[in-house]
C-alpha positions in Angstrom: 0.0 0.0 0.0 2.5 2.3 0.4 4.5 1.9 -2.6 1.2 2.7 -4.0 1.1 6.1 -2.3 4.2 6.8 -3.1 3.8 6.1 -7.0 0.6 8.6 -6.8 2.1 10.9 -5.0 5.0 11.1 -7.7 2.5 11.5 -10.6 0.5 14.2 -8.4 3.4 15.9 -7.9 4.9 15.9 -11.4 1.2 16.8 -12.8 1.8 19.9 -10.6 4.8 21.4 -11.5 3.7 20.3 -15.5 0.9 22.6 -14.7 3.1 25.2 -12.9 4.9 25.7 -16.3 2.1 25.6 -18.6 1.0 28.4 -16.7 -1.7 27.5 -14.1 -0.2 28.3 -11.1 -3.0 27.5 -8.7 -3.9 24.3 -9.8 -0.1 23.4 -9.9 0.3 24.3 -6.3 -2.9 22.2 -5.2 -1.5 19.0 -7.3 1.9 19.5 -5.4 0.6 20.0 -1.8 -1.7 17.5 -2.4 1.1 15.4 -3.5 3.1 15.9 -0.8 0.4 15.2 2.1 0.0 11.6 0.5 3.3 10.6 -0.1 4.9 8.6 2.4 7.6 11.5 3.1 4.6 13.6 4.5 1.7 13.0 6.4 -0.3 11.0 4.8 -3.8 11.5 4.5 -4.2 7.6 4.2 -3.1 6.3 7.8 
């Protein structure tokens, strides 16, 4: 399970700074945070 989290934490968090580039900023910095809280580096939303 966690190696799941981490995988979709790396996609949210490359989705985010792919949107940061293209321009929208807000979304990008939702995606990243989001990102971030369920990766297994942060605290996960999960457990």
């Amino acid at each position: 399970m966690a190696f799941i989290l981490w995988i979709l934490a790396v996609i949210l968090v490359v989705a985010g700074i792919v949107s940061l580039f293209r321009g929208q900023l807000l979304w990008g910095i939702v995606l990243i945070v989001v990102g971030l809280l369920v990766g297994p580096g942060g605290v996960s939303i999960f457990t």
